[in-house]
C-alpha positions as CSV (number, residue, x, y, z in Angstrom):
1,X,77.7,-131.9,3.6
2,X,74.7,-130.6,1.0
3,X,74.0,-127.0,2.2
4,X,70.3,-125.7,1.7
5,X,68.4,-129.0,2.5
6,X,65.8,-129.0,5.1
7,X,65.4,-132.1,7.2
8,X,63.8,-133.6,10.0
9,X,60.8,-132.3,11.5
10,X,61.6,-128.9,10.1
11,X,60.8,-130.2,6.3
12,X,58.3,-129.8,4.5
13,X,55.6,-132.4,4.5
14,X,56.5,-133.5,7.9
15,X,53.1,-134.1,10.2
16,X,54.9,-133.8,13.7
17,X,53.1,-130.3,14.1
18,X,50.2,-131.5,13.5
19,X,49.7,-135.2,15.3
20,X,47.9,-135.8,17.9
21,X,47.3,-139.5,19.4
22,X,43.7,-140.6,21.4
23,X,43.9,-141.1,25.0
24,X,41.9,-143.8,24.9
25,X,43.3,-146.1,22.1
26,X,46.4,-144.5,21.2
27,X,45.7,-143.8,17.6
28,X,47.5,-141.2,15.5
29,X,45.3,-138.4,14.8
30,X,45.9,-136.0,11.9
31,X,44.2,-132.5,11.9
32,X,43.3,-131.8,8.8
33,X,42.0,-135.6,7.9
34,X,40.7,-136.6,11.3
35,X,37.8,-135.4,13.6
36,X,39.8,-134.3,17.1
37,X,37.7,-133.7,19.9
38,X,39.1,-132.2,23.4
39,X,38.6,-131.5,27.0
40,X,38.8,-127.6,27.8
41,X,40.1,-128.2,31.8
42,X,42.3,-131.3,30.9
43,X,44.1,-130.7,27.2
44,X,46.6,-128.9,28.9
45,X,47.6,-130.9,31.9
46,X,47.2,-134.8,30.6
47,X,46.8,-134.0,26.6
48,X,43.3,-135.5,26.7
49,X,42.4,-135.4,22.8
50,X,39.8,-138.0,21.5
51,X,39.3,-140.1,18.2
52,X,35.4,-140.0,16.8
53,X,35.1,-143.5,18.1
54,X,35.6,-142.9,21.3
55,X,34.0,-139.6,21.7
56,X,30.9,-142.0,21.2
57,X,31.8,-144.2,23.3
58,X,32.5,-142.1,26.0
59,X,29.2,-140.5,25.7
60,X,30.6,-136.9,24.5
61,X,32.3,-136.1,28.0
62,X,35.7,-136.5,29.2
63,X,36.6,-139.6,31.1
64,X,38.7,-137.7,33.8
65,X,36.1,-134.9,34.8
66,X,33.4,-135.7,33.0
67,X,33.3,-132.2,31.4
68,X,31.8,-132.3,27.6
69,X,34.1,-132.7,24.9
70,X,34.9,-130.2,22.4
71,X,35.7,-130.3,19.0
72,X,39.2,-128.9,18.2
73,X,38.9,-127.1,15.1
């Protein structure tokens, strides 16, 4: 067994704190490279984050209760 080595999602490098994936198409979004939006009254009950694409799409307001989305960051 190597003592000292960090591995998993506790190394360094490892994006799991910082992944989110798009209600709407299901792809991977990364913080610091993508642009995240969010719903205020639903991001903590059904995780309802949003790609750029579909924050167009959808008009700038939240499929679920139609509240405008905000950007994360």
């Amino acid at each position: 067994m190597a003592s000292g080595l960090i591995v998993g999602i506790n190394a360094m490098g490892h994006l799991g704190w910082v992944k989110f994936k798009c209600r709407v198409c299901a792809k991977v979004l990364i913080v610091s490279k993508d642009q995240i939006y969010h719903c205020p009254k639903c991001k903590d009950r059904n995780e309802s984050y949003f790609c750029e694409s579909d924050f167009k799409r959808l008009h700038g307001k939240c499929p679920f209760c139609k509240t405008e989305l905000k950007p994360l960051l």
